[in-house]
mmCIF file of the protein (N, C-alpha, C, O) and its ligand, coordinates in Angstrom:
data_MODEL
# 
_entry.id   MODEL 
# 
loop_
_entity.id 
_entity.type 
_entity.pdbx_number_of_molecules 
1 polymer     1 
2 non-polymer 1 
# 
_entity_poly.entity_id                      1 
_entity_poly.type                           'polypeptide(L)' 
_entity_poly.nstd_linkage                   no 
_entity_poly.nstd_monomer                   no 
_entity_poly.pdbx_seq_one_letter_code       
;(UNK)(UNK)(UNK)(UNK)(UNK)(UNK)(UNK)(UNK)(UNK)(UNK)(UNK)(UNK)(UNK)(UNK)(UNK)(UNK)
(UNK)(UNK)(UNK)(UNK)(UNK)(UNK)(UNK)(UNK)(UNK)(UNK)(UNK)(UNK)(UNK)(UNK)(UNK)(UNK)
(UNK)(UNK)(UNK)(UNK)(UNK)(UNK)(UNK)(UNK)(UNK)(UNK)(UNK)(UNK)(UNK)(UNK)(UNK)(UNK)
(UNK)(UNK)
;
_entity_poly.pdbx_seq_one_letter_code_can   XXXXXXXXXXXXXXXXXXXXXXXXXXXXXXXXXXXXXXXXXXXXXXXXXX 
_entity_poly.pdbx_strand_id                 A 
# 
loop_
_entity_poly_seq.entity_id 
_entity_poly_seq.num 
_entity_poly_seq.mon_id 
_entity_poly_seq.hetero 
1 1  UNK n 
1 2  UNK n 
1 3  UNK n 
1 4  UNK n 
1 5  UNK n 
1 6  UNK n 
1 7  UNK n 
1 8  UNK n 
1 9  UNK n 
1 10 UNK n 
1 11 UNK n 
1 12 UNK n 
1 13 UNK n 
1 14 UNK n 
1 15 UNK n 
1 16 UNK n 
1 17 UNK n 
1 18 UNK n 
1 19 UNK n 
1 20 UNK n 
1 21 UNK n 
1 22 UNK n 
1 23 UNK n 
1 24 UNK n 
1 25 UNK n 
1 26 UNK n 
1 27 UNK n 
1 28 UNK n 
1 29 UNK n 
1 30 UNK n 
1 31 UNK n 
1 32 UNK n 
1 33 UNK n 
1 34 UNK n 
1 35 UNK n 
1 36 UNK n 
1 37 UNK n 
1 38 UNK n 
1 39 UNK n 
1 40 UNK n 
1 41 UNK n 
1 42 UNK n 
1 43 UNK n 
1 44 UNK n 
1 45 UNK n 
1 46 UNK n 
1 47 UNK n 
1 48 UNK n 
1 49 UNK n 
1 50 UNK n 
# 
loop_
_struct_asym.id 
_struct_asym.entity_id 
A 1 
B 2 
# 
loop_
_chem_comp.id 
_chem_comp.type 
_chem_comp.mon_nstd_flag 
UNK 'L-peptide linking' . 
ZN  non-polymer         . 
# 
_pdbx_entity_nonpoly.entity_id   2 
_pdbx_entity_nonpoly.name        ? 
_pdbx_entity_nonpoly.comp_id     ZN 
# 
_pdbx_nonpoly_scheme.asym_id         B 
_pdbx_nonpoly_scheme.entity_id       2 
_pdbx_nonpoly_scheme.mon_id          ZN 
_pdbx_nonpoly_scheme.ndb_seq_num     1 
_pdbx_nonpoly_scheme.pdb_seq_num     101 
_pdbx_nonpoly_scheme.auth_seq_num    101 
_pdbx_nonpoly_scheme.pdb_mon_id      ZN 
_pdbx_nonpoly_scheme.auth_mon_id     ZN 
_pdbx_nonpoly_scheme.pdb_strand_id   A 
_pdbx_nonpoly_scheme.pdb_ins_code    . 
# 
loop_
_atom_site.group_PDB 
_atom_site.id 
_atom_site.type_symbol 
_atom_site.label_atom_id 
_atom_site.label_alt_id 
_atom_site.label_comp_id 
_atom_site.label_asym_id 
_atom_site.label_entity_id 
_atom_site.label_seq_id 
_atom_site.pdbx_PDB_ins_code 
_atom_site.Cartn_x 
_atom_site.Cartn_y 
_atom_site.Cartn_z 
_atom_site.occupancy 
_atom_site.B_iso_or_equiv 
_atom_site.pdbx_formal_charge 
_atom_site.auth_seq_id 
_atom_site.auth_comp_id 
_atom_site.auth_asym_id 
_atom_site.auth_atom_id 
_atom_site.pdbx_PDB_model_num 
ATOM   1   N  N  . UNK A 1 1  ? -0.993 11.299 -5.364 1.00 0.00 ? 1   UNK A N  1 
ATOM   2   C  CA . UNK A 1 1  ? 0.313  11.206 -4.694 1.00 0.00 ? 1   UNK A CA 1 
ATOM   3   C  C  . UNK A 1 1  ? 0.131  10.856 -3.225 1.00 0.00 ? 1   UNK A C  1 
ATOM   4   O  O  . UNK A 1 1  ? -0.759 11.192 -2.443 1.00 0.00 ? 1   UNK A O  1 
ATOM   5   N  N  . UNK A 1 2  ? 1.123  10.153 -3.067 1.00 0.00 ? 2   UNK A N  1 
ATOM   6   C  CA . UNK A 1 2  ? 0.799  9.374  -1.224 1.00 0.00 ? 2   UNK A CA 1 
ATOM   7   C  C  . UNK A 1 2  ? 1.377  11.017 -0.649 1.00 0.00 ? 2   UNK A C  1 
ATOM   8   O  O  . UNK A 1 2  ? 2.289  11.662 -1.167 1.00 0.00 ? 2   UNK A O  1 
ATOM   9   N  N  . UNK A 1 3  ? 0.779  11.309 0.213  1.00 0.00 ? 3   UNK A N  1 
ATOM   10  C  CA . UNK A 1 3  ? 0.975  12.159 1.361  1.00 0.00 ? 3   UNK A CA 1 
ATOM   11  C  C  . UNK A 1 3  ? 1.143  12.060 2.589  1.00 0.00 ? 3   UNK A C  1 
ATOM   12  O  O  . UNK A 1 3  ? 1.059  13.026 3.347  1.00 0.00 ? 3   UNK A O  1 
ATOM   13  N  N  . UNK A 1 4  ? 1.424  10.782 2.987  1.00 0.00 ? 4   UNK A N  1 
ATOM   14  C  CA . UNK A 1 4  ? 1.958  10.198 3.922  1.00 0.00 ? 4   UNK A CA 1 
ATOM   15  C  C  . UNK A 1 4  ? 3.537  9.455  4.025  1.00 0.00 ? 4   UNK A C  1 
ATOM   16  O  O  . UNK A 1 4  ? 4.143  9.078  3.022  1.00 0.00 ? 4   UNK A O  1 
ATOM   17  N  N  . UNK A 1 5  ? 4.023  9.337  5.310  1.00 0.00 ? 5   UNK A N  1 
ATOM   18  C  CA . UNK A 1 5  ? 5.531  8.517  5.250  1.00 0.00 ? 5   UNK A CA 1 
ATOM   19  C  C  . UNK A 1 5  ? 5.052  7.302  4.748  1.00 0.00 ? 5   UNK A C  1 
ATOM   20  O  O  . UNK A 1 5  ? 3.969  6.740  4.913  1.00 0.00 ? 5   UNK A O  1 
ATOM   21  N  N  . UNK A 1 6  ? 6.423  6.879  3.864  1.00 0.00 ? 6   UNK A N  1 
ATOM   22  C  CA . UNK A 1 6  ? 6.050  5.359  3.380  1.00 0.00 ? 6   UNK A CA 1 
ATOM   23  C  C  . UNK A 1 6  ? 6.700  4.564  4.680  1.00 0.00 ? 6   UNK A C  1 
ATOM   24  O  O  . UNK A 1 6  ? 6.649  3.335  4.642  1.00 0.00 ? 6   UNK A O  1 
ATOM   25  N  N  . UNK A 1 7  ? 7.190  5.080  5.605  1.00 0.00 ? 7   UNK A N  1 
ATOM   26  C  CA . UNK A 1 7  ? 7.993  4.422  6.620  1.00 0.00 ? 7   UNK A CA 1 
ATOM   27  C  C  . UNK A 1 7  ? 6.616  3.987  7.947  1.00 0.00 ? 7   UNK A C  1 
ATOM   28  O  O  . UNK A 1 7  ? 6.205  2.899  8.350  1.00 0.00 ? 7   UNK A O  1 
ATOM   29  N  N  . UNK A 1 8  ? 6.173  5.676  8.361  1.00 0.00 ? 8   UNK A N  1 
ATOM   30  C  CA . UNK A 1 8  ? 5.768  5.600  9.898  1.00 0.00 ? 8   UNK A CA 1 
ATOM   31  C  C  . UNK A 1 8  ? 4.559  5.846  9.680  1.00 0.00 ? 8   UNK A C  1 
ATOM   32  O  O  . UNK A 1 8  ? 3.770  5.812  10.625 1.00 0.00 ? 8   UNK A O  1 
ATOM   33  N  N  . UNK A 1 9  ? 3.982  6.252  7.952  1.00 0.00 ? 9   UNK A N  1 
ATOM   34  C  CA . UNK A 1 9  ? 2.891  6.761  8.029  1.00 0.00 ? 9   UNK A CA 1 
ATOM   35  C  C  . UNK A 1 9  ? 1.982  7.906  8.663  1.00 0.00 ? 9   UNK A C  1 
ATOM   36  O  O  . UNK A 1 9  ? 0.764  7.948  8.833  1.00 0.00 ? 9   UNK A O  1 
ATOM   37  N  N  . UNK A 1 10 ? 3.056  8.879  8.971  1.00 0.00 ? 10  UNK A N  1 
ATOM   38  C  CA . UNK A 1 10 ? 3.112  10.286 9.441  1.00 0.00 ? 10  UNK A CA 1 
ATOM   39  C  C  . UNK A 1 10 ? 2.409  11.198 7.987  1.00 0.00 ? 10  UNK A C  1 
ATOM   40  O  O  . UNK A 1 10 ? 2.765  11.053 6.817  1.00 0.00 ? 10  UNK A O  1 
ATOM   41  N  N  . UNK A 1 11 ? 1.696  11.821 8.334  1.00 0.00 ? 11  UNK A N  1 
ATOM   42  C  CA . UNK A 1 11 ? 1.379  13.038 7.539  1.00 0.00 ? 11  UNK A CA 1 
ATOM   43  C  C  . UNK A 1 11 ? 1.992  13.502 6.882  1.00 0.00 ? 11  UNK A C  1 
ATOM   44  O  O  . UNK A 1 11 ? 2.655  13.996 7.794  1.00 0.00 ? 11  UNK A O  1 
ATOM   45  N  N  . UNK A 1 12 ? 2.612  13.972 5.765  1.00 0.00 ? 12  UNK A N  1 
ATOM   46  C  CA . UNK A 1 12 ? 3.587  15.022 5.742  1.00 0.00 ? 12  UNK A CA 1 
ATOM   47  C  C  . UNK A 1 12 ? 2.815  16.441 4.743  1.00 0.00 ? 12  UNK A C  1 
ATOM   48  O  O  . UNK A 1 12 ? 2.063  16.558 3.776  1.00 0.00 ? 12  UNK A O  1 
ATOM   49  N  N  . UNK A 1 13 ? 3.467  17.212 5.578  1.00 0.00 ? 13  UNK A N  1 
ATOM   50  C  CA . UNK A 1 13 ? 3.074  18.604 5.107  1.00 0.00 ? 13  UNK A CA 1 
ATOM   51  C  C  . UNK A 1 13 ? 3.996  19.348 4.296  1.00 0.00 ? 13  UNK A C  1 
ATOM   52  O  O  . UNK A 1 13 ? 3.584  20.243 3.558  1.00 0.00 ? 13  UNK A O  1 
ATOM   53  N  N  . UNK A 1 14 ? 5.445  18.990 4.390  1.00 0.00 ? 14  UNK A N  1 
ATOM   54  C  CA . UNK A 1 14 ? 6.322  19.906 3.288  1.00 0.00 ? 14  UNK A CA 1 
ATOM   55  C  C  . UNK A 1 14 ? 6.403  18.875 2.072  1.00 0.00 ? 14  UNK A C  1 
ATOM   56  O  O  . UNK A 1 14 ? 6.828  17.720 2.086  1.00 0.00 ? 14  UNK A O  1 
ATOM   57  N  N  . UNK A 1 15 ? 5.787  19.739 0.842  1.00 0.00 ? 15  UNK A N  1 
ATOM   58  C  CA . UNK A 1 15 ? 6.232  18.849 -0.720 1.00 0.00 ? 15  UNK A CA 1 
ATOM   59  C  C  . UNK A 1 15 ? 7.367  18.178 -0.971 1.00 0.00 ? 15  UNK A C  1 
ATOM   60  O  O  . UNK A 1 15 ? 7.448  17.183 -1.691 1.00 0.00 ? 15  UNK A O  1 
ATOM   61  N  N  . UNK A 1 16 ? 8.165  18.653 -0.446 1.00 0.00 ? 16  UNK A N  1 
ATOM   62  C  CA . UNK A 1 16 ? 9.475  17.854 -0.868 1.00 0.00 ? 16  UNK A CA 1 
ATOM   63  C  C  . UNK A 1 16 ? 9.224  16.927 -0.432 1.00 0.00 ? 16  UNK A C  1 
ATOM   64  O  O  . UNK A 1 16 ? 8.668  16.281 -1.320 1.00 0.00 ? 16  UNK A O  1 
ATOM   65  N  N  . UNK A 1 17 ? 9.289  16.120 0.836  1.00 0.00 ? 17  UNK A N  1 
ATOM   66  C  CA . UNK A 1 17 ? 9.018  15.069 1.716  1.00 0.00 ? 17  UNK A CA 1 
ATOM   67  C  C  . UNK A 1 17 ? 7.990  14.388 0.928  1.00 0.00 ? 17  UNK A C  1 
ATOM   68  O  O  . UNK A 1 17 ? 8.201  13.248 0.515  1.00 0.00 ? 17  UNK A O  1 
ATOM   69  N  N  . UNK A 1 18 ? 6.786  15.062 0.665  1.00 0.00 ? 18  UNK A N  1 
ATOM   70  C  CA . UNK A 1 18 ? 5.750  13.747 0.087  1.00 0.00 ? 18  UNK A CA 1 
ATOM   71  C  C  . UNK A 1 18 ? 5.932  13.693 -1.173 1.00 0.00 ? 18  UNK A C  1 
ATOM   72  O  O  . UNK A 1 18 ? 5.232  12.843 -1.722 1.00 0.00 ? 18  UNK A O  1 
ATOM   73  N  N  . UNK A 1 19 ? 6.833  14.474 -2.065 1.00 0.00 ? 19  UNK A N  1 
ATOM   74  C  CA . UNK A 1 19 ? 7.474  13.852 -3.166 1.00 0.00 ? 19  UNK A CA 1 
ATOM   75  C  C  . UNK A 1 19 ? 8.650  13.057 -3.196 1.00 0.00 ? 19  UNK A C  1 
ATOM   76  O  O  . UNK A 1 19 ? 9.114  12.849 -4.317 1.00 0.00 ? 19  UNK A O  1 
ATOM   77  N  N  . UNK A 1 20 ? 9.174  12.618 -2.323 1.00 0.00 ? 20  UNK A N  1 
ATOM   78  C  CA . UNK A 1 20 ? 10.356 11.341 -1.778 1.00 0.00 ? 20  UNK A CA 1 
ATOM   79  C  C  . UNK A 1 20 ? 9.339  10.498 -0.998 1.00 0.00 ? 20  UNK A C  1 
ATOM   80  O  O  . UNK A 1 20 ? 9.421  9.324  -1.361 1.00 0.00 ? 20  UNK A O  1 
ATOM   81  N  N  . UNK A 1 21 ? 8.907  10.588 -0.557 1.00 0.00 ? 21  UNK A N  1 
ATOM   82  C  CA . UNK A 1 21 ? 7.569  9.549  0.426  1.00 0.00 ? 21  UNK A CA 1 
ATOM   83  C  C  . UNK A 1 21 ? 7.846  9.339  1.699  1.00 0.00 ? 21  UNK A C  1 
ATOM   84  O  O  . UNK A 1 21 ? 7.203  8.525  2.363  1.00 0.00 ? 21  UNK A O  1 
ATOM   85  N  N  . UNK A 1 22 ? 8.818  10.037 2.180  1.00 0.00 ? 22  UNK A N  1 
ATOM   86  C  CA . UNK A 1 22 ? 8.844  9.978  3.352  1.00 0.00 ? 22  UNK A CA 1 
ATOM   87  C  C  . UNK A 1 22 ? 9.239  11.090 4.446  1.00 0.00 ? 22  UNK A C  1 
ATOM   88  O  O  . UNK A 1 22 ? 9.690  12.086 3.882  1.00 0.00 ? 22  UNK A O  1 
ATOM   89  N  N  . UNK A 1 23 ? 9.196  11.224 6.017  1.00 0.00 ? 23  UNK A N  1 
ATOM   90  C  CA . UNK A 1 23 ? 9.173  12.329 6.318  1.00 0.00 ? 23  UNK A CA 1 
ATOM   91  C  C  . UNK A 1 23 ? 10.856 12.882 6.436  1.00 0.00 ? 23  UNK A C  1 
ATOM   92  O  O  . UNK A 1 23 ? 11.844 12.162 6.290  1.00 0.00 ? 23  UNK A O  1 
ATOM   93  N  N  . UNK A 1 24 ? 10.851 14.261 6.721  1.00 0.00 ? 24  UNK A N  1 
ATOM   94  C  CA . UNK A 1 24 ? 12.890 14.095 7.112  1.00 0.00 ? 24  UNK A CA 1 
ATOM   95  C  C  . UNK A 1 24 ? 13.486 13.053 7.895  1.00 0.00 ? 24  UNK A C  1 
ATOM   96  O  O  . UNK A 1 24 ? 14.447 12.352 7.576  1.00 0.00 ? 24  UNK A O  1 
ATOM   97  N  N  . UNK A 1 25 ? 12.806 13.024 8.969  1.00 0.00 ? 25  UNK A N  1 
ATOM   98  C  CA . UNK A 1 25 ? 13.121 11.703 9.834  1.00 0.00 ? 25  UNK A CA 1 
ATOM   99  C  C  . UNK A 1 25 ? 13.604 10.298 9.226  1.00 0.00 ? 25  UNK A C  1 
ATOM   100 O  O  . UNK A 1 25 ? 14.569 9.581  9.490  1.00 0.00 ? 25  UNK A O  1 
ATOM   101 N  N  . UNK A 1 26 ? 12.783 10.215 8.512  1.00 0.00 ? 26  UNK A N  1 
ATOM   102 C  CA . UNK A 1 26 ? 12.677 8.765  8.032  1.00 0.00 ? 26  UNK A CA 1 
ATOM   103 C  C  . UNK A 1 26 ? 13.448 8.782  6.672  1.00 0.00 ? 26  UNK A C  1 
ATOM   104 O  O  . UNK A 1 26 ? 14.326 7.919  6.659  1.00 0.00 ? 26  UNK A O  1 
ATOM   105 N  N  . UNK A 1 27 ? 13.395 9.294  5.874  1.00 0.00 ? 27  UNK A N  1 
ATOM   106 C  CA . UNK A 1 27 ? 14.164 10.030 4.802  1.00 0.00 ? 27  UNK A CA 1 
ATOM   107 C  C  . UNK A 1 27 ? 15.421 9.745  5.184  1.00 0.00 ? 27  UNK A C  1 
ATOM   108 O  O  . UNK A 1 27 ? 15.865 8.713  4.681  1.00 0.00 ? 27  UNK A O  1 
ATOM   109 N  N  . UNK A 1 28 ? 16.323 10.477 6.098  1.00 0.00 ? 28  UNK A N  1 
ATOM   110 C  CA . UNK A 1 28 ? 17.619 10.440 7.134  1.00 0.00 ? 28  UNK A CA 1 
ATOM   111 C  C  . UNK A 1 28 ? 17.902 8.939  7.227  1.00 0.00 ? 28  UNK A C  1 
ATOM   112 O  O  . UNK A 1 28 ? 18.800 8.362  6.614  1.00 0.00 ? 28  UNK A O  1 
ATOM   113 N  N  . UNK A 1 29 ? 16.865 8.273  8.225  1.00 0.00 ? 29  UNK A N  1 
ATOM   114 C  CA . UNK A 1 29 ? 17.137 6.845  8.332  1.00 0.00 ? 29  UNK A CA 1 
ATOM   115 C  C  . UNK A 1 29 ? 17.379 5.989  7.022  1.00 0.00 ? 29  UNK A C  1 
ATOM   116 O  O  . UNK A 1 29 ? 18.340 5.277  6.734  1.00 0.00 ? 29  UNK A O  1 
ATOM   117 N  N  . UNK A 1 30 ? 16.109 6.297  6.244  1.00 0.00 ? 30  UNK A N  1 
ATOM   118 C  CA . UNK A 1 30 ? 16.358 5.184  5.180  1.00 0.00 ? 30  UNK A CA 1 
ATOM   119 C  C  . UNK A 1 30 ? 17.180 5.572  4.013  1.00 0.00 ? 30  UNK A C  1 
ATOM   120 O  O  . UNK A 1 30 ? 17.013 4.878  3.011  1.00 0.00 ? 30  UNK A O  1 
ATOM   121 N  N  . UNK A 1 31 ? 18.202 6.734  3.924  1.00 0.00 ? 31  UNK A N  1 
ATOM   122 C  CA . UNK A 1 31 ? 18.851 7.210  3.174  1.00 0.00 ? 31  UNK A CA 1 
ATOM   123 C  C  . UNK A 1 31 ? 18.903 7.713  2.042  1.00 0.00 ? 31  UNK A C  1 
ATOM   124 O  O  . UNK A 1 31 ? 19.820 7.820  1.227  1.00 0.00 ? 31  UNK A O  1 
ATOM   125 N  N  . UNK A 1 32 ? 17.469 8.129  2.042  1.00 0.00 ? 32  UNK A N  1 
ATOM   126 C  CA . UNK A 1 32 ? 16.800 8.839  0.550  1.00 0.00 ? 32  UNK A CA 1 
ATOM   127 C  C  . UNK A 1 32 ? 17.571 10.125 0.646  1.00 0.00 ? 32  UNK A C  1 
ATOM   128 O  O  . UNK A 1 32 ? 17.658 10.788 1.680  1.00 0.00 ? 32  UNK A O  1 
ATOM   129 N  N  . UNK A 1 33 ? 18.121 10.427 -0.499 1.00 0.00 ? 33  UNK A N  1 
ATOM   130 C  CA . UNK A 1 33 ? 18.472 11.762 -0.814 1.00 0.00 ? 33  UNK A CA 1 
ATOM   131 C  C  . UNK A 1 33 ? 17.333 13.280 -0.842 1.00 0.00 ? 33  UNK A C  1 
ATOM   132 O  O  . UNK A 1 33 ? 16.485 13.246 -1.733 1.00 0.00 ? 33  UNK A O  1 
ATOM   133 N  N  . UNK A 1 34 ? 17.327 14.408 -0.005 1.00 0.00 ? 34  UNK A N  1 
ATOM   134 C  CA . UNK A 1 34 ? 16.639 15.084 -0.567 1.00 0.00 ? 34  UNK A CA 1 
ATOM   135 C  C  . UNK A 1 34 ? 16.866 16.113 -0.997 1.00 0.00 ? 34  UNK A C  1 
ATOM   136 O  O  . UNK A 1 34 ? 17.530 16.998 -0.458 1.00 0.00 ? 34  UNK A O  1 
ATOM   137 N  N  . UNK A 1 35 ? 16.247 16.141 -2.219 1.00 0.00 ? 35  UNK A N  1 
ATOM   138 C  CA . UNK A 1 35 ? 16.541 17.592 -3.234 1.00 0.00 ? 35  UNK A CA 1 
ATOM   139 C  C  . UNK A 1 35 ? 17.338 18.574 -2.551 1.00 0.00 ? 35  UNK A C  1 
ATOM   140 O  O  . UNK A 1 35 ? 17.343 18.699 -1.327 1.00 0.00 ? 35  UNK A O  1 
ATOM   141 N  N  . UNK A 1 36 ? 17.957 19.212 -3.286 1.00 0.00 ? 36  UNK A N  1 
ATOM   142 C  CA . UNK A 1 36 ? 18.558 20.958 -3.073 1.00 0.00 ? 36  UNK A CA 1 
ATOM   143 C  C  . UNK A 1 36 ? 17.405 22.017 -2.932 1.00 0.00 ? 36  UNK A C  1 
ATOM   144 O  O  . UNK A 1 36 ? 17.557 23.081 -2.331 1.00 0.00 ? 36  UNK A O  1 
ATOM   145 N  N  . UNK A 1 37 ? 16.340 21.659 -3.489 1.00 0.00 ? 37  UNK A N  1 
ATOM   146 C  CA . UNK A 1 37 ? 15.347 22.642 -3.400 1.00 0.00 ? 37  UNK A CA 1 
ATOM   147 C  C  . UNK A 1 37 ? 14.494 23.104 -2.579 1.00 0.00 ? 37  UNK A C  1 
ATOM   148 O  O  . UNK A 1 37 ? 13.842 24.148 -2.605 1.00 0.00 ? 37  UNK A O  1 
ATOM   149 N  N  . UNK A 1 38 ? 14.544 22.065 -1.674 1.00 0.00 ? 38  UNK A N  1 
ATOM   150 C  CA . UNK A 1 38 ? 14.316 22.013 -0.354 1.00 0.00 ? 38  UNK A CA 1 
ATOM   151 C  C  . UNK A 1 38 ? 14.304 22.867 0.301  1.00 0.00 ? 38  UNK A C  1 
ATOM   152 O  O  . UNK A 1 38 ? 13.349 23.349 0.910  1.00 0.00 ? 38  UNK A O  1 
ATOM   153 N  N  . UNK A 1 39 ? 15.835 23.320 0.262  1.00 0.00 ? 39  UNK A N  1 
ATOM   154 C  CA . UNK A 1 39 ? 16.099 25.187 1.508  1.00 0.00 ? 39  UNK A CA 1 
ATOM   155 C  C  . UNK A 1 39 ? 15.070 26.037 0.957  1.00 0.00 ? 39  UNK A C  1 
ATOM   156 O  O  . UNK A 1 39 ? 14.430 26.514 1.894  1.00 0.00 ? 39  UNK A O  1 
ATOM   157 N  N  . UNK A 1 40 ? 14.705 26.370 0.016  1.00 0.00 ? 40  UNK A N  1 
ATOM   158 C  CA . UNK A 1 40 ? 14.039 27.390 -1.290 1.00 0.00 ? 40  UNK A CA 1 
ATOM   159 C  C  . UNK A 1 40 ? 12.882 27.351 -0.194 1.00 0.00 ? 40  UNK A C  1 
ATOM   160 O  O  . UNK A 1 40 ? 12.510 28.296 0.503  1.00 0.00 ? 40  UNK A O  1 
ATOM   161 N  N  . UNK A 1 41 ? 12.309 25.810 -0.200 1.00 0.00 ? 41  UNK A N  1 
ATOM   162 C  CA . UNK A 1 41 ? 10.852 26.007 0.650  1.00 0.00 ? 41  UNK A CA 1 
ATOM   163 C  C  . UNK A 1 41 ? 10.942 26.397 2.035  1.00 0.00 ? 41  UNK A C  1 
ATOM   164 O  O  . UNK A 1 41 ? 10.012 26.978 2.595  1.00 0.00 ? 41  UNK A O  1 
ATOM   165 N  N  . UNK A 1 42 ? 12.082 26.088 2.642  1.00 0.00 ? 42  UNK A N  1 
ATOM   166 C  CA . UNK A 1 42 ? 11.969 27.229 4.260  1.00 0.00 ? 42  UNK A CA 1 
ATOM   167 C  C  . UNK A 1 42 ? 12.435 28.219 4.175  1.00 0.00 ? 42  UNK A C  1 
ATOM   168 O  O  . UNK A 1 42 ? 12.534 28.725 5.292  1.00 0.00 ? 42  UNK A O  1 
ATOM   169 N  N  . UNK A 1 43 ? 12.857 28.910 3.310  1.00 0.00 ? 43  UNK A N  1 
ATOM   170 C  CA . UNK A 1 43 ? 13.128 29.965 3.279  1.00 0.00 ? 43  UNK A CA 1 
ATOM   171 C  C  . UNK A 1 43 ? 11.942 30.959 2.883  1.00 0.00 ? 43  UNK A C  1 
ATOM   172 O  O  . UNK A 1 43 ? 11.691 32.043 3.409  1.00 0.00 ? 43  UNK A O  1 
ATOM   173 N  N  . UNK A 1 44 ? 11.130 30.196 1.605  1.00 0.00 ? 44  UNK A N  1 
ATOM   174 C  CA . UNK A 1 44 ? 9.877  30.972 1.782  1.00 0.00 ? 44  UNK A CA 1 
ATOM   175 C  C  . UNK A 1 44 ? 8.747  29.553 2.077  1.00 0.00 ? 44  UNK A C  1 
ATOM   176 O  O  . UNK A 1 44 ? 8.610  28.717 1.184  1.00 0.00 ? 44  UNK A O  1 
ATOM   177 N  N  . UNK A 1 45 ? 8.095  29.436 3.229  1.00 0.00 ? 45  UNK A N  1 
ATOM   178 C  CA . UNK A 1 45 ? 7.277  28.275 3.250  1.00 0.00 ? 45  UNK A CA 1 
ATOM   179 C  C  . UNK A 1 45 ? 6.196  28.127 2.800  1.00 0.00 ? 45  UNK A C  1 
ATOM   180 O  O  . UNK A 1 45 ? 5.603  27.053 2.691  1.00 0.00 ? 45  UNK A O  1 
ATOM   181 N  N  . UNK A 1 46 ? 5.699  29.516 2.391  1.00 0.00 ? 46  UNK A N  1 
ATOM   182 C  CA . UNK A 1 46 ? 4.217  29.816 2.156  1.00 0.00 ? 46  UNK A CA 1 
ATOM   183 C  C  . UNK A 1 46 ? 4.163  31.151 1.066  1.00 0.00 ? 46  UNK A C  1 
ATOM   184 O  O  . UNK A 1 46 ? 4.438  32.286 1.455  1.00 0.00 ? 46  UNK A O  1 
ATOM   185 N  N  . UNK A 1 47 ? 3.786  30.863 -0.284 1.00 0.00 ? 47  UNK A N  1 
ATOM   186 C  CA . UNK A 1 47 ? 3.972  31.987 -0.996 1.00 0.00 ? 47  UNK A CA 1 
ATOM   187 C  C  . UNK A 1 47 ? 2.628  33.008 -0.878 1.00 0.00 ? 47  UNK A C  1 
ATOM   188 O  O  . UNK A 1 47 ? 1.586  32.613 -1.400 1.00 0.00 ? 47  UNK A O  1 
ATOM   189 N  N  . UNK A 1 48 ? 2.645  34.190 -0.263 1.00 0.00 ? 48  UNK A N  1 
ATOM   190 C  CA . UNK A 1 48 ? 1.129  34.896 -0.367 1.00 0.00 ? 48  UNK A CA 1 
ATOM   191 C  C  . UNK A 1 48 ? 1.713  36.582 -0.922 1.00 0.00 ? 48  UNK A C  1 
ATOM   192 O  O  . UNK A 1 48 ? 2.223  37.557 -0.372 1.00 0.00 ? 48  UNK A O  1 
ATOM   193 N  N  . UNK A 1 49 ? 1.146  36.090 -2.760 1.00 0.00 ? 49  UNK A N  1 
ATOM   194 C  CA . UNK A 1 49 ? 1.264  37.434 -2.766 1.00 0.00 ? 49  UNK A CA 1 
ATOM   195 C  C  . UNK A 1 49 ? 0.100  37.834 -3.820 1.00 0.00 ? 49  UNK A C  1 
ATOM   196 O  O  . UNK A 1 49 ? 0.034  38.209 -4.990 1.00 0.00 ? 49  UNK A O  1 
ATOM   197 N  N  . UNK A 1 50 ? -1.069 37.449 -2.397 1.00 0.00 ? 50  UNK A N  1 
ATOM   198 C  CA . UNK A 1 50 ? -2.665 38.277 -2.835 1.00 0.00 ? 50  UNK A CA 1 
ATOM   199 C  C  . UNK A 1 50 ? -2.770 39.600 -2.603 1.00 0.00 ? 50  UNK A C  1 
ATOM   200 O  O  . UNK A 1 50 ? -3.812 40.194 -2.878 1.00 0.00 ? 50  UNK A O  1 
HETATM 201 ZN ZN . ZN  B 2 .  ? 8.167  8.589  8.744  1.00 0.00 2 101 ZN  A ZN 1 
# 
């Protein structure tokens, strides 16, 4: 899976984003829809339950 913007070629670190291919930024601009599921991941960003 590309893990980068398909736009600016930015990194991206939240899944949602590198499963649309691009970052929010660019996403916004080029008018990709992103998921509802989205909030789910800032709400918890990091699951640790070692
Ligand atoms: Zn970008």
């Amino acid at each position: 899976m590309n893990e980068r913007c398909n736009r600016c070629g930015r990194v991206l670190k939240n899944p949602v984003y590198v499963e649309i291919g691009y970052g929010k930024v660019c996403a916004a601009k080029e008018g990709v829809t992103v998921p509802k599921h989205e909030k789910k991941n800032v709400d918890k960003p990091v699951e640790k339950e070692n």
